[in-house]
N, C-alpha and C positions, 0 to 999 in steps of 0.2 A: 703673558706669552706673546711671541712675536705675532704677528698677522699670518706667516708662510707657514705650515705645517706639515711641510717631507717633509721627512726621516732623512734623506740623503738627498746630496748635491748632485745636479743631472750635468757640472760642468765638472766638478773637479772628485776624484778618489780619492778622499782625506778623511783621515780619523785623527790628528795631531795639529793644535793650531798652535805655532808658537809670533808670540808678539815682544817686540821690542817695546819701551813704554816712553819715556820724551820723546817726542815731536811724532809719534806713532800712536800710540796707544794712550797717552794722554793729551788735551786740551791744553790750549798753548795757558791755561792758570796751574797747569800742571795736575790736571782732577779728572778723575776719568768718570766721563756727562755720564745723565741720565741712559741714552742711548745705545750709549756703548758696555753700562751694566746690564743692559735689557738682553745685547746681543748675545753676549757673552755668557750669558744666564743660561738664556736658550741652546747654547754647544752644550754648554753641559750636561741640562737637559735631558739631552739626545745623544748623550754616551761618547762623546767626543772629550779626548784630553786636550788641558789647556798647560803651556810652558808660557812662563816669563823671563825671558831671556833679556837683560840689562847690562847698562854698565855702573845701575847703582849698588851699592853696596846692601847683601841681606837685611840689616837690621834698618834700612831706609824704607824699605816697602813693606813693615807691617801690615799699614792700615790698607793700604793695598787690597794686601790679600787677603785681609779680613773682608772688604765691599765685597769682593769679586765666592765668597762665602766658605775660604780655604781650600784645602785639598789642591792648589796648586803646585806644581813641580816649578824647582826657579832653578833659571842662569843667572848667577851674579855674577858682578866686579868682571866683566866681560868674557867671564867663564871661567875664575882663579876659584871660584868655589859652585856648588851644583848641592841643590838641598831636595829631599822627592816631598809628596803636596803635603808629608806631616812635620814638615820644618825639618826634617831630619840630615844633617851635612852627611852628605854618601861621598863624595871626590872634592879634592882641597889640592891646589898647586898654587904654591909662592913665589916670589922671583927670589933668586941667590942673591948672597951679602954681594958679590963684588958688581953688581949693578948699582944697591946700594950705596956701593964705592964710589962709581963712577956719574954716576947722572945725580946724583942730588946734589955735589957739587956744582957743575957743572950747570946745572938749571939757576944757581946763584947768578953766573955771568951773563943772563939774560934777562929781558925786562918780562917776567912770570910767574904767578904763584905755584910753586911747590905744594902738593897734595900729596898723601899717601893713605891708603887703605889697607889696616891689619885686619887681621881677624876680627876684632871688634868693633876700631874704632877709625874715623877719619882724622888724619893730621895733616897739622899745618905747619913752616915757619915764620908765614907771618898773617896775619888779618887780612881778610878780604870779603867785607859782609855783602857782595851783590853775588856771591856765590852760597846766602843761604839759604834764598827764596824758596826756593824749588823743592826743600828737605822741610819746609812748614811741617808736611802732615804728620812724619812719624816724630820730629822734633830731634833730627838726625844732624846734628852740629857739630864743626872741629874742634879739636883741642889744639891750639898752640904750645909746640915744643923747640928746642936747639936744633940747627942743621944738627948736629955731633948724635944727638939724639934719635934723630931721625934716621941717618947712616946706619946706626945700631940696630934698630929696629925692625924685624922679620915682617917683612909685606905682602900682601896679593897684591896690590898692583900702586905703580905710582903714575900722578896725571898731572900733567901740567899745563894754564889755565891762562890765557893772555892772549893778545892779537894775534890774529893767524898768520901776519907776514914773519911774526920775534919765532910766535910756533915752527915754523918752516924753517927760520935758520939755524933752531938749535935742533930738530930732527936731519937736519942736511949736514951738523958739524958729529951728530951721533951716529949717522950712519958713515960719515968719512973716517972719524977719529977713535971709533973703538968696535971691536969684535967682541959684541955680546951676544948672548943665547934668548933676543928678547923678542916676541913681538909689537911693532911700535904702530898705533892707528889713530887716526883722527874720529872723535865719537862724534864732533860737528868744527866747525872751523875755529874753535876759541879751546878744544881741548884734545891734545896730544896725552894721547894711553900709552902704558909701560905695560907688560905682561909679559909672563914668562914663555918661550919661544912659540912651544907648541898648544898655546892658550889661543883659545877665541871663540865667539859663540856657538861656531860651524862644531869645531873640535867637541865641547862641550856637551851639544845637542846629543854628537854620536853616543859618546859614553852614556847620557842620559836616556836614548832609547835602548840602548842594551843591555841596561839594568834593567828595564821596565819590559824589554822583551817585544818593543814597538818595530813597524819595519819604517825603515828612513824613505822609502817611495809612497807615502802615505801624509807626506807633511808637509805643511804650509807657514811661512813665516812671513811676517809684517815688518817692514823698517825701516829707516831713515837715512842712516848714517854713514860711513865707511866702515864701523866696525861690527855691520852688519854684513858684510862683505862675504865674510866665512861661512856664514847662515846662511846664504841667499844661496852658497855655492853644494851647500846640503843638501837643503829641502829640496820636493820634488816641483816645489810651487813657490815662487817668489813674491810678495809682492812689494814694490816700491810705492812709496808714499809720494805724494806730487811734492810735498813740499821738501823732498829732499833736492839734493844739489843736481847741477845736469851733469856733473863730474861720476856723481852714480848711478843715474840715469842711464847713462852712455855705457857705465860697466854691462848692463843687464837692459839691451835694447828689446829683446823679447819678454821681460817680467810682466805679469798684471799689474794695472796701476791703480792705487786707492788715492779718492780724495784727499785735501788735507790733512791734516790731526787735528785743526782749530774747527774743520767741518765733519768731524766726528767720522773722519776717511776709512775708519777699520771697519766700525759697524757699518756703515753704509754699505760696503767691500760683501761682508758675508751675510745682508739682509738680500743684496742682490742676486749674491752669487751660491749662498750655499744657503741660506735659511729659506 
């Protein structure tokens, strides 16, 4: 048990913690400390639900949610899919073939790896192993397959993974050169997301408290990124990580602020403020 023992936060009205997990909710080895399962533990505890809202893919964060002791509700794939805490897929939205059509070509003529996420599985068309590190724990690896293949193939979401100047110019040639139905977000500066229009974690959360019957003025999320953006624009309680950009910063100048993620910024955040 934690040291603090209310029952309730005397700064914030929340029964719903939902957490982003890179550069949020996990340590920059990509492991979520000691600390942060102690906090976490203790919401639980005390009757508070917990959301994991990501932009990795479900079968990425098993062991996850095994540490954290299950029963978690998740946002994946930046909200193309929504599972409640018994793994169970309750809401699924994919992007349409003719995105397919168009951006995965298109991502050829630039210097970036091509990723896409099915239902199952992560794909590639070519190799690129400083993009496995991260997927160590559930042993969550791509399969390399043909662009031709790839076009064919029914997605939740495609991301593309390179410098963020090559990123910026092929989102600047996709936002001039075609009229799609898609959402496009940077999850950090080396990767540009695909999702289908009215996808994102904000969108997502809603649906997820309406099945569960939760009210959205009751909740608080943790994040880092821009494609935390839609979350932060939900919840009733933001909180921005220091270590995100000041480009996010700036979206959200009245958010709470949590330390790091390498200094264990989440837990610290609700040992101070709500445990």
């Amino acid at each position: 048990m934690l040291e603090n023992t209310l029952s309730t936060s005397t700064r914030y009205d929340v029964n719903t913690f939902v957490f982003d997990m890179d550069g949020t909710l996990l340590n920059e080895a990509h492991e979520l400390s000691a600390l942060t399962l102690r906090a976490l533990g203790e919401l639980r505890e005390r009757g508070f639900n917990l959301v994991i809202a990501t932009g990795r893919h479900f079968n990425d964060i098993g062991g996850y949610l095994k540490q954290l002791g299950g029963g978690v509700a998740t946002i994946t794939c930046n909200g193309a899919n929504i599972h409640n805490g018994d793994g169970e897929l309750i809401y699924r939205e994919g992007l349409p073939q003719q995105v397919n059509d168009a951006l995965i070509p298109l991502g050829a003529n630039f210097n970036v790896h091509t990723n896409m996420y099915t239902d199952s599985e992560w794909l590639v068309t070519a190799p690129c192993e400083e993009l496995l590190e991260a997927h160590e724990k559930d042993q969550f690896f791509y399969r390399q397959i043909s662009m031709a293949e790839m076009i064919s193939t029914p997605a939740l979401k495609i991301l593309f993974y390179g410098q963020n100047a090559e990123l910026q110019a092929l989102k600047a040639q996709i936002l001039r050169d075609y009229s799609l139905a898609i959402n496009l977000t940077f999850s950090d500066e080396y990767y540009l997301e695909v999702m289908q229009n009215n996808i994102s974690k904000g969108y997502s959360l809603k649906v997820l408290l309406e099945k569960l019957s939760l009210p959205v003025n009751k909740t608080m999320a943790f994040g880092d990124g821009f494609n935390d953006v839609e979350l932060f624009r939900t919840v009733a309680h933001p909180v921005v990580m220091e270590n995100s950009s000041a480009s996010l910063k700036q979206l959200f100048p009245h958010a709470a602020r949590a330390l790091p993620n390498y200094n264990d910024g989440v837990a610290r955040f609700l040992l101070d403020n709500v445990l």
